[in-house]
GUROFI-769833 format. One record per residue (C-alpha): x, y, z. Coordinates in Angstrom, 3 decimals, always signed. Example, Ala and Ser with C-alpha at 12.3 -4.5 7.8 and 13.67 -1.06 7.14 Angstrom:
BEGIN
<lotor xx="+12.300" yy="-4.500" zz="+7.800"/>
<lotor xx="+13.670" yy="-1.060" zz="+7.140"/>
//
This chain:
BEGIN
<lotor xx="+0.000" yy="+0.000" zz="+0.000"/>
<lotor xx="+1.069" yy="+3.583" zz="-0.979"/>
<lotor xx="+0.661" yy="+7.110" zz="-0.248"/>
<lotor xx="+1.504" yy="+10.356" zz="-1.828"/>
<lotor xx="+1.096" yy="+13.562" zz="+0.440"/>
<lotor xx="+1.604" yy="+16.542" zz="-1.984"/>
<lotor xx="+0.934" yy="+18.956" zz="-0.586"/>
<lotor xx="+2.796" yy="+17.018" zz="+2.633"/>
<lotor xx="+0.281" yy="+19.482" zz="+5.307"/>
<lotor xx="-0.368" yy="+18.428" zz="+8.708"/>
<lotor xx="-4.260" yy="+17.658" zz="+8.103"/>
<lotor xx="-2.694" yy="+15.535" zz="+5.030"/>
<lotor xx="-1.064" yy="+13.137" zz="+7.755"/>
<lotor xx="-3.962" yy="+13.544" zz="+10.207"/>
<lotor xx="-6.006" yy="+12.156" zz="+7.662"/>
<lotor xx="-3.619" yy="+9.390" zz="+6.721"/>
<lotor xx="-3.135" yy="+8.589" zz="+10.086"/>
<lotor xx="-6.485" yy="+7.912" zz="+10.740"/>
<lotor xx="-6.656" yy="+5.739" zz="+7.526"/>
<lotor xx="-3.645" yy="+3.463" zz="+8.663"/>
<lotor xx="-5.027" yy="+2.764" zz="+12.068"/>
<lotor xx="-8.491" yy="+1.664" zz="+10.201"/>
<lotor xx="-6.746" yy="-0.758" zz="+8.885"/>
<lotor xx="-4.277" yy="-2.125" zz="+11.283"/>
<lotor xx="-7.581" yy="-2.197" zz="+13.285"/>
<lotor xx="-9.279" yy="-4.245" zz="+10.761"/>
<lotor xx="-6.399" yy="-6.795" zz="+10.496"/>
<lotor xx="-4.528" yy="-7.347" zz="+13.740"/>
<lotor xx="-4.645" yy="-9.766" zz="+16.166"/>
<lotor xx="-4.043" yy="-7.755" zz="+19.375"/>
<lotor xx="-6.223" yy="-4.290" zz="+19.446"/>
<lotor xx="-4.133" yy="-2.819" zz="+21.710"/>
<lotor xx="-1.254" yy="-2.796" zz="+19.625"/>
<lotor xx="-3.156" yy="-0.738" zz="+17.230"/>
<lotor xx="-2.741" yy="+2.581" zz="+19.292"/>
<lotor xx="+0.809" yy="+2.071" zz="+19.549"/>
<lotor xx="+1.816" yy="+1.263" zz="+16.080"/>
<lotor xx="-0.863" yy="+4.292" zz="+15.068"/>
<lotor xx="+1.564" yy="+6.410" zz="+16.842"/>
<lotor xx="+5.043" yy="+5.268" zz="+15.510"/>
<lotor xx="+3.212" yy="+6.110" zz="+11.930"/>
<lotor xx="+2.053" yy="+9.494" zz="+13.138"/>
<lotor xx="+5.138" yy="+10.693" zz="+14.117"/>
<lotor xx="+7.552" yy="+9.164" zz="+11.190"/>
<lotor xx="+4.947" yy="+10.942" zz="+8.817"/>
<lotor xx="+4.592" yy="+13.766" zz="+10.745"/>
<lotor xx="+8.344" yy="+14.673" zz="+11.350"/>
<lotor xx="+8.569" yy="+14.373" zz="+7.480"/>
<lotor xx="+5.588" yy="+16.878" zz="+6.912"/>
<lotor xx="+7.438" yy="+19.486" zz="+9.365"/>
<lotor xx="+10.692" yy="+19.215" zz="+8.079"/>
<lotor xx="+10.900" yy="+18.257" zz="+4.493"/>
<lotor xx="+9.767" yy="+21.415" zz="+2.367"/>
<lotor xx="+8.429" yy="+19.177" zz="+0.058"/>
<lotor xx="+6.038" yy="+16.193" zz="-1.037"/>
<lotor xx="+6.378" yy="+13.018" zz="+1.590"/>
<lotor xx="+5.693" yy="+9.177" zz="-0.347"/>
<lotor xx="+4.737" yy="+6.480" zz="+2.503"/>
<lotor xx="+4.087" yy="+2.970" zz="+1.552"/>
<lotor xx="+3.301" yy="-0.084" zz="+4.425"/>
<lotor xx="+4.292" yy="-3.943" zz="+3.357"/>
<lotor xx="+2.550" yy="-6.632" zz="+5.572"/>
<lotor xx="+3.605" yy="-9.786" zz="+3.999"/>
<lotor xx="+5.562" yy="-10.614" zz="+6.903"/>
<lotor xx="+4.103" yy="-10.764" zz="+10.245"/>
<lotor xx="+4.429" yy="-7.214" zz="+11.160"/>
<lotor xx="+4.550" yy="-4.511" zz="+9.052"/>
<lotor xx="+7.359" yy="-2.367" zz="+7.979"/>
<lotor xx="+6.823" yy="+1.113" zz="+7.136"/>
<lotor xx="+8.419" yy="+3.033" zz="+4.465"/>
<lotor xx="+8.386" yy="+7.734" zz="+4.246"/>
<lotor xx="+10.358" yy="+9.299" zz="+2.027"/>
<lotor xx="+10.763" yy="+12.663" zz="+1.682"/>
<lotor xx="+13.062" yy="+15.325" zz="+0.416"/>
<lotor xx="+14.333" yy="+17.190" zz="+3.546"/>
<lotor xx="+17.817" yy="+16.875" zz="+4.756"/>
<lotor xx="+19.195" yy="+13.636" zz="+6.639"/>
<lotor xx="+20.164" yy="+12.500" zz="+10.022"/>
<lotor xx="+21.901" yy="+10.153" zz="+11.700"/>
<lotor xx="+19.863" yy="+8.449" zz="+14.610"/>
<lotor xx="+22.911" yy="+7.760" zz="+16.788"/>
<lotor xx="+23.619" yy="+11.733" zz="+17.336"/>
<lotor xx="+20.501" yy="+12.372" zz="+18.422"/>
<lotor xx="+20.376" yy="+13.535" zz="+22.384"/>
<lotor xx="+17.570" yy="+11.694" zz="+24.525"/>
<lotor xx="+14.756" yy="+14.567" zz="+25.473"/>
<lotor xx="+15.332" yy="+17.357" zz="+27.429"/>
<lotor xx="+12.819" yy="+17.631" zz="+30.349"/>
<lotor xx="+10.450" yy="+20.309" zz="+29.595"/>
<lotor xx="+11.181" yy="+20.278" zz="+26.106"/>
<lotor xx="+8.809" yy="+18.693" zz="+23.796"/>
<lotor xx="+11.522" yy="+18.470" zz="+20.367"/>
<lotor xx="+12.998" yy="+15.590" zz="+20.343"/>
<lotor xx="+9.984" yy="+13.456" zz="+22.078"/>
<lotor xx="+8.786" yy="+11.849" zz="+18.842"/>
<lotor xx="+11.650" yy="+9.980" zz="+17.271"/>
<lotor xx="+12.372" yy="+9.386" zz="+21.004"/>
<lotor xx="+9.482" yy="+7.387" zz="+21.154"/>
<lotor xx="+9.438" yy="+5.620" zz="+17.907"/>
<lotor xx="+12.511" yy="+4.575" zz="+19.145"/>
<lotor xx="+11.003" yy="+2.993" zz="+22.710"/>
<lotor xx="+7.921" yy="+1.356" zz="+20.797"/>
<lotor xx="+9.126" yy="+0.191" zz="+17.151"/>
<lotor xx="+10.876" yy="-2.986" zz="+16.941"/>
<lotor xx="+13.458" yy="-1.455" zz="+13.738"/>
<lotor xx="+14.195" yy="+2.254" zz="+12.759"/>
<lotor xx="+16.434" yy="+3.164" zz="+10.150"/>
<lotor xx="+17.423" yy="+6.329" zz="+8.572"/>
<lotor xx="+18.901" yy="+6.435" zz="+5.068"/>
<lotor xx="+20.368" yy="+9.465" zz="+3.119"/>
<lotor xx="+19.081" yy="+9.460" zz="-0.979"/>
<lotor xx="+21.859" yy="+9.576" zz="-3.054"/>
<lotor xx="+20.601" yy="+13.017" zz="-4.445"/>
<lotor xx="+18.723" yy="+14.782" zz="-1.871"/>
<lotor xx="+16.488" yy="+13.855" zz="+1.163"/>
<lotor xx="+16.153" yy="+10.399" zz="+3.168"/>
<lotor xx="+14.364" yy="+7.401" zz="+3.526"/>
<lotor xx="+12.643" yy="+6.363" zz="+7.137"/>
<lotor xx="+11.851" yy="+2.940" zz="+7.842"/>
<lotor xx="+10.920" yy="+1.278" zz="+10.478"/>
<lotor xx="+8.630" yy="-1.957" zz="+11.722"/>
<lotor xx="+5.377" yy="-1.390" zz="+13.380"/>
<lotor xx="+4.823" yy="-2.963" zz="+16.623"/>
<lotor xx="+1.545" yy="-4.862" zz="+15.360"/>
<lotor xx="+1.040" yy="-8.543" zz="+14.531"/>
<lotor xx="-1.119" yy="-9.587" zz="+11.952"/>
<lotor xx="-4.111" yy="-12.015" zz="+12.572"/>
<lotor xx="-3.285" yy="-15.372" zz="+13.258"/>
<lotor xx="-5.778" yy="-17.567" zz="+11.235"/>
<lotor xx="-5.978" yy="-21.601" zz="+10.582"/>
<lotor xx="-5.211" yy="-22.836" zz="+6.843"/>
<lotor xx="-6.998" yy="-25.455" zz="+5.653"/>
<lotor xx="-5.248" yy="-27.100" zz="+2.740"/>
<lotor xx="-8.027" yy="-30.243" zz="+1.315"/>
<lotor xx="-7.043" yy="-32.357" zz="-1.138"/>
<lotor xx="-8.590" yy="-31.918" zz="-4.289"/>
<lotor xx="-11.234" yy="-34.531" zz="-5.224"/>
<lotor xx="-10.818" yy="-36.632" zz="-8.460"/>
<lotor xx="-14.479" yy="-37.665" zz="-9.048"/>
<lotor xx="-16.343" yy="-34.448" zz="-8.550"/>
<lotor xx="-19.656" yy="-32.698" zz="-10.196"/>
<lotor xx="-18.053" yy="-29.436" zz="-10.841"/>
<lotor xx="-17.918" yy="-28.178" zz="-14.893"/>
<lotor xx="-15.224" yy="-29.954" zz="-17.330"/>
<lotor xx="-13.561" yy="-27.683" zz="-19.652"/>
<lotor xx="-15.906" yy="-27.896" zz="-22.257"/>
<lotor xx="-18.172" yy="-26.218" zz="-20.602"/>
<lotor xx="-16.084" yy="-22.874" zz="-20.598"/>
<lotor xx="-16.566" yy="-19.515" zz="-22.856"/>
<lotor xx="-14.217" yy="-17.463" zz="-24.399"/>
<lotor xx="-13.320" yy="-15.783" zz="-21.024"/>
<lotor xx="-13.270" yy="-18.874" zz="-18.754"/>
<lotor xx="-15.982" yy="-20.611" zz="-16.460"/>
<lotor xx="-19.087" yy="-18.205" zz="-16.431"/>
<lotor xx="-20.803" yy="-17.413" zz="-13.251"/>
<lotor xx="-24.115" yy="-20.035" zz="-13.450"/>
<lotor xx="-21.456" yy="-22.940" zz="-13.851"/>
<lotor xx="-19.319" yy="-21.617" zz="-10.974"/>
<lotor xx="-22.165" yy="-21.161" zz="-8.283"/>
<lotor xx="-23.739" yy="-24.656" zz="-9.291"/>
<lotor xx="-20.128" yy="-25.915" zz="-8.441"/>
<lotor xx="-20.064" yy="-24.128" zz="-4.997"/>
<lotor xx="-23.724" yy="-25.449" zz="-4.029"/>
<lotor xx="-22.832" yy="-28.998" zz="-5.038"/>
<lotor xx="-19.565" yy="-29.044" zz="-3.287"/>
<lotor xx="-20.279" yy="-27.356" zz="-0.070"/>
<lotor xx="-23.423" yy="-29.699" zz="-0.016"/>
<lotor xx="-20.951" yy="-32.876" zz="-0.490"/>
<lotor xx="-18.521" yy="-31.438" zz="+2.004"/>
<lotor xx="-21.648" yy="-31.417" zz="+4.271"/>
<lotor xx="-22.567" yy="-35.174" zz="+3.762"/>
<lotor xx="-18.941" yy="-36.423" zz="+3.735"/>
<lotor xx="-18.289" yy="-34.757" zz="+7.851"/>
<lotor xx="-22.117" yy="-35.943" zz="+8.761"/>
<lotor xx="-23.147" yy="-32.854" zz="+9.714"/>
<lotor xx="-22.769" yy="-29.189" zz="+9.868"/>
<lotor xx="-18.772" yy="-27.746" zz="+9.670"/>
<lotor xx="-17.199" yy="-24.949" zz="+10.260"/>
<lotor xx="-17.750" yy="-22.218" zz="+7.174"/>
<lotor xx="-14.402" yy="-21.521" zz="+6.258"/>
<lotor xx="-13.023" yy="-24.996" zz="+6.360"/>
<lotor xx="-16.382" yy="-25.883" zz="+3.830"/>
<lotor xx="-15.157" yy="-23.184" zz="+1.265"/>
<lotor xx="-11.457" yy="-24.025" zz="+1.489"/>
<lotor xx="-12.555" yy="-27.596" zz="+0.146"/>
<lotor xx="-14.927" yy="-25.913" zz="-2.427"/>
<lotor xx="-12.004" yy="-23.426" zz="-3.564"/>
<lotor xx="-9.484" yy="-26.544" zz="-3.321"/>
<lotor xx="-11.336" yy="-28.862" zz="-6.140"/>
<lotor xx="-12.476" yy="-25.766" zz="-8.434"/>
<lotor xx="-9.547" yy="-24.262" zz="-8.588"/>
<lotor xx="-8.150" yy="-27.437" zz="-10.009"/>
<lotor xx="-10.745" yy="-27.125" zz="-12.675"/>
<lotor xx="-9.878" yy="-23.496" zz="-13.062"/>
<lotor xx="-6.344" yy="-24.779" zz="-14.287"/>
<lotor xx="-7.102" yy="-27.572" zz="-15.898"/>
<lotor xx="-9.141" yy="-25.297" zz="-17.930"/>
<lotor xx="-6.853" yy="-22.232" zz="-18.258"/>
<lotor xx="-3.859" yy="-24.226" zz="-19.141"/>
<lotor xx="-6.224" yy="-25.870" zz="-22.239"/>
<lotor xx="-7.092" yy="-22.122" zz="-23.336"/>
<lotor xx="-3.430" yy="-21.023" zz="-23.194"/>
<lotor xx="-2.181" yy="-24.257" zz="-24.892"/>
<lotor xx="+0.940" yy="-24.577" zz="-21.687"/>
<lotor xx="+1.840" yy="-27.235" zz="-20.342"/>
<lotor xx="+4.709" yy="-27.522" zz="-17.057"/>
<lotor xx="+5.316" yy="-25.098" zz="-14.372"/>
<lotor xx="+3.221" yy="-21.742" zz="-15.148"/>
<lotor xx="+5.409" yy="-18.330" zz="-14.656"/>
<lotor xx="+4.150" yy="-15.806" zz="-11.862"/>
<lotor xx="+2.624" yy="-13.726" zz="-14.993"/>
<lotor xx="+1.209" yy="-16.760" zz="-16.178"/>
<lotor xx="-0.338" yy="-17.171" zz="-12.588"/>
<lotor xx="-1.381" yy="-13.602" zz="-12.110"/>
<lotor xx="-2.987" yy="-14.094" zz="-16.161"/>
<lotor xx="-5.138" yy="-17.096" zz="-14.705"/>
<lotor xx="-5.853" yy="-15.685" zz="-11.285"/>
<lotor xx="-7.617" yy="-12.747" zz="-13.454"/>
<lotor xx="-9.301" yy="-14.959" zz="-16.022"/>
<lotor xx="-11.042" yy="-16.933" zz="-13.438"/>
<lotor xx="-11.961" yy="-13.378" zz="-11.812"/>
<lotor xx="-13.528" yy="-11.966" zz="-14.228"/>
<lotor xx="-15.141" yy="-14.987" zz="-15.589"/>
<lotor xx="-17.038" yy="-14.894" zz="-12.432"/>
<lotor xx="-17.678" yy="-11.190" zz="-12.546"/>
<lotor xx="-14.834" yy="-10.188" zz="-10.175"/>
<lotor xx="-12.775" yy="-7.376" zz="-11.182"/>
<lotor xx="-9.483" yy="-7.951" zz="-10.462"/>
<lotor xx="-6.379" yy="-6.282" zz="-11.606"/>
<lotor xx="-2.569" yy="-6.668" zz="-11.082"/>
<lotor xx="-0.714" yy="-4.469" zz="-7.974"/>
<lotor xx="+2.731" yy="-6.203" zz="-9.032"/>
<lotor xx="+4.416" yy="-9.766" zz="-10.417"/>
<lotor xx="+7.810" yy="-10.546" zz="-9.010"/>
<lotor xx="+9.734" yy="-13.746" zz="-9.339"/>
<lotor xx="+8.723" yy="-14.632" zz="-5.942"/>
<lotor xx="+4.954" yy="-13.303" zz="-5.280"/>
<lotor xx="+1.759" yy="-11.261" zz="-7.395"/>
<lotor xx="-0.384" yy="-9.171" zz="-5.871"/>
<lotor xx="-3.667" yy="-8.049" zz="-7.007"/>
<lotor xx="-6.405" yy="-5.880" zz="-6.322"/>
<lotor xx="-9.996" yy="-6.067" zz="-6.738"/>
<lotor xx="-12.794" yy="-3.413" zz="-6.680"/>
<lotor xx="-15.464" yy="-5.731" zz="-7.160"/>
<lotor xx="-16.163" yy="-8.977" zz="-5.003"/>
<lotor xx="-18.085" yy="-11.779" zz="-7.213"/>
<lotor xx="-20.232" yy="-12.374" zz="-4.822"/>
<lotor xx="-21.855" yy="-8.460" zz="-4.035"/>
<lotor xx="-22.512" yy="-7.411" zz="-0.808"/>
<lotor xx="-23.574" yy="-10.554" zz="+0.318"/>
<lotor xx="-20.506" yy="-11.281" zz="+0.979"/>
<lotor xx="-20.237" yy="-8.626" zz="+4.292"/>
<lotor xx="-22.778" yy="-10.881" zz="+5.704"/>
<lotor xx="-20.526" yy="-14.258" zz="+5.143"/>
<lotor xx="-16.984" yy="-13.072" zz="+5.455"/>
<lotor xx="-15.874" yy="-16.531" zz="+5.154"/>
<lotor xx="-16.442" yy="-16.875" zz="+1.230"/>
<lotor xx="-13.406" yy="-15.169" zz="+1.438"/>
<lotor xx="-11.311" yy="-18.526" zz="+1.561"/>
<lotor xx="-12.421" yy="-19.509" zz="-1.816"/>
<lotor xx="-10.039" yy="-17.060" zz="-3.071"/>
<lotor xx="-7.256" yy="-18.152" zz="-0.685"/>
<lotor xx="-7.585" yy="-21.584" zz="-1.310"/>
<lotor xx="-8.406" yy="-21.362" zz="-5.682"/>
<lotor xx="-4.859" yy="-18.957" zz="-5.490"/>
<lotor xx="-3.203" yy="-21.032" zz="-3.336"/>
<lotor xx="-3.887" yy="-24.440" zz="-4.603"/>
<lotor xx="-2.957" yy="-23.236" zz="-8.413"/>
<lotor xx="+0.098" yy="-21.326" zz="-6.763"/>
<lotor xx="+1.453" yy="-24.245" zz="-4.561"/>
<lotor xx="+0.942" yy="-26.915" zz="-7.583"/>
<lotor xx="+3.155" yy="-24.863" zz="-9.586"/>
<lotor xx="+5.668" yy="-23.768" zz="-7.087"/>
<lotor xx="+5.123" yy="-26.260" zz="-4.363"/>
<lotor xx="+4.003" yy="-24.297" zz="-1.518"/>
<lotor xx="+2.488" yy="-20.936" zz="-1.527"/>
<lotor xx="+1.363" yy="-18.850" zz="+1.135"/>
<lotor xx="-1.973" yy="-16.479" zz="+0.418"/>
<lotor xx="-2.824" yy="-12.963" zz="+2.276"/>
<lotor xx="-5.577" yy="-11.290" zz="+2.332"/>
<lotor xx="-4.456" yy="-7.717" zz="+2.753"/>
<lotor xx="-7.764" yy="-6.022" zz="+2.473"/>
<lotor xx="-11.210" yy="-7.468" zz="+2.216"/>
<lotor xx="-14.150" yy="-5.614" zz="+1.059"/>
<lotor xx="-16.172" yy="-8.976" zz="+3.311"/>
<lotor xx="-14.692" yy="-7.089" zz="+6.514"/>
<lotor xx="-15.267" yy="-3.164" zz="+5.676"/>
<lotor xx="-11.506" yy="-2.283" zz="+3.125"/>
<lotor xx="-12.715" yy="+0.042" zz="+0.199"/>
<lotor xx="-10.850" yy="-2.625" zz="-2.223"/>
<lotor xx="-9.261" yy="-6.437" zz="-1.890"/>
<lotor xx="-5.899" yy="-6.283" zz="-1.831"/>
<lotor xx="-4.307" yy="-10.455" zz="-2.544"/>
<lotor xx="-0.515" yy="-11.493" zz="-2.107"/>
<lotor xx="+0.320" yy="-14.478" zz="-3.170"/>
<lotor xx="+3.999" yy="-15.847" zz="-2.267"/>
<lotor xx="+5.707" yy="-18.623" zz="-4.308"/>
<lotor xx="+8.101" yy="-20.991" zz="-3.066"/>
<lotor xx="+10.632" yy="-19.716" zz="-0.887"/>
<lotor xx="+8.822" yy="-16.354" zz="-0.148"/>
<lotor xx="+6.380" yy="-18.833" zz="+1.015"/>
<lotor xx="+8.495" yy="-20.736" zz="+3.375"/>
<lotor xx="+9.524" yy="-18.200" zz="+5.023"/>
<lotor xx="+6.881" yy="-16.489" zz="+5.991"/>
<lotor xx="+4.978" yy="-17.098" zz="+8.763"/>
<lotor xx="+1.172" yy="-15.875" zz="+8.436"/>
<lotor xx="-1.430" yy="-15.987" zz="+5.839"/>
<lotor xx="-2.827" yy="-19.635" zz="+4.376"/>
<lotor xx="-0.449" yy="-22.022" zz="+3.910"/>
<lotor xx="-0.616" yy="-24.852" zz="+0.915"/>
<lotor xx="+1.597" yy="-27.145" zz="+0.295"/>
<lotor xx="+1.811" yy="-29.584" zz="-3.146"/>
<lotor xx="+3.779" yy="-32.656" zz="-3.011"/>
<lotor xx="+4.686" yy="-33.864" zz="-6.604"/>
//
């Protein structure tokens, strides 16, 4: 996520203050971390506002478990290690101070040109949640290939395959299950169908590229009346975005559809790169203006430790 404050004004980071605390609210697992980590970001932005003459660019990565925050702005340099500890009665010097006491890393880093870049980890940890990883079912109900248009699997066939595989998911644990473990078993066996049938449209056969990956991910989207669109495609992870959830605003009301696209990304990712790792950045199902999806490939997935976890053994 990025930010560009030009003009860099004080109600500029009061507003984007409030904005990042929304969403660390909406996402971590302790709340009262939220205050604290609301702060470090209020003063880093802040301190470049006052001081840098000039337009401020923040940007916040959460693919690990905390966050790391990113300003960078055009005002002169410093180093941390020659600044004094507070004076009493004196109120300069206080904020750094304290982003010092509360963040876990701070580092300041002279531009080559002019100005610096601030970064620093935020002392919040994102919500722990269970994976659930099903194996995909062979003998299944769900739409062959054939049964695809020019943009992919069309929204009647794709809903008939969620009702008949949540209902079989049903009947095979003799009774009602938890939601999200249902629609990680539903998103496990379409996705599979999803490939199958994107890999017969694209004529490829072995190990798909990320762009390849990120070029599925979207087909299946917007075959299903999603509207996704690329954030990035590195060697090691895609992200996307999406203004427009498939299944409305219904899905507000059932948060836990979400999974489906956890576990249809994950599944294609971790088949192709043997394990994957999905997060959900933002969620329009719990209140973010957009879905924001990172998917992390192979040893980007190892090493992280949050998000859903699959795993593919060839």
């Amino acid at each position: 996520m990025e930010w560009l404050l030009a003009p860099a004004t004080a109600a500029a980071a009061s507003a984007l203050r409030t904005e990042l605390t929304a969403f660390l609210r909406r996402h971590a697992q302790e709340r009262d971390e939220v205050e604290d980590a609301g702060l470090v970001a209020s003063e880093l932005v802040g301190n470049a506002v006052e001081h840098a003459g000039g337009p401020v660019w923040v940007g916040l990565d959460w693919s690990a478990a905390r966050p790391a925050l990113v300003v960078h702005d055009l005002g002169p340099s410093f180093d941390l290690a020659d600044l004094p500890p507070p004076q009493v009665g004196s109120v300069r010097g206080r904020g750094l101070w304290l982003v010092r006491q509360l963040a876990a890393e701070l580092e300041v880093v002279a531009k080559r040109g002019i100005g610096k870049r601030v970064r620093t980890v935020l002392p919040v940890t994102r919500r722990v949640e269970p994976t659930y990883d099903p194996p995909r079912r062979e003998v299944n109900a769900l739409p062959t290939p054939d049964e695809a248009g020019p943009g992919g699997f069309g929204r009647e066939s794709f809903l008939r395959a969620l009702v008949v595989e949540l209902a079989r998911t049903a009947e095979n644990r003799q009774g009602p299950a938890v939601a999200e473990e249902m629609v990680a078993q539903v998103g496990a066996t379409v996705g599979g169908q999803m490939e199958d049938e994107y890999r017969r449209a694209r004529e490829l056969a072995g190990r798909l590229t990320a762009a390849q990956l990120a070029d599925a991910y979207l087909r299946l989207k917007a075959a299903i009346d999603g509207d996704f669109y690329v954030v990035s495609i590195d060697t090691d992870r895609v992200v996307l975005g999406n203004r427009r959830c498939p299944f409305g605003d219904t899905v507000r009301r059932a948060p836990a559809l979400c999974r489906m696209t956890s576990s249809v990304f994950g599944g294609i990712a971790a088949r192709n790169y043997g394990e994957a790792v999905v997060l959900l950045d933002e969620r329009i199902a719990v209140g973010d203006p957009e879905c924001r999806v990172t998917v992390l490939l192979g040893e980007a997935a190892r090493d992280n430790p949050g998000g859903h976890h699959y795993r593919h053994d060839s």
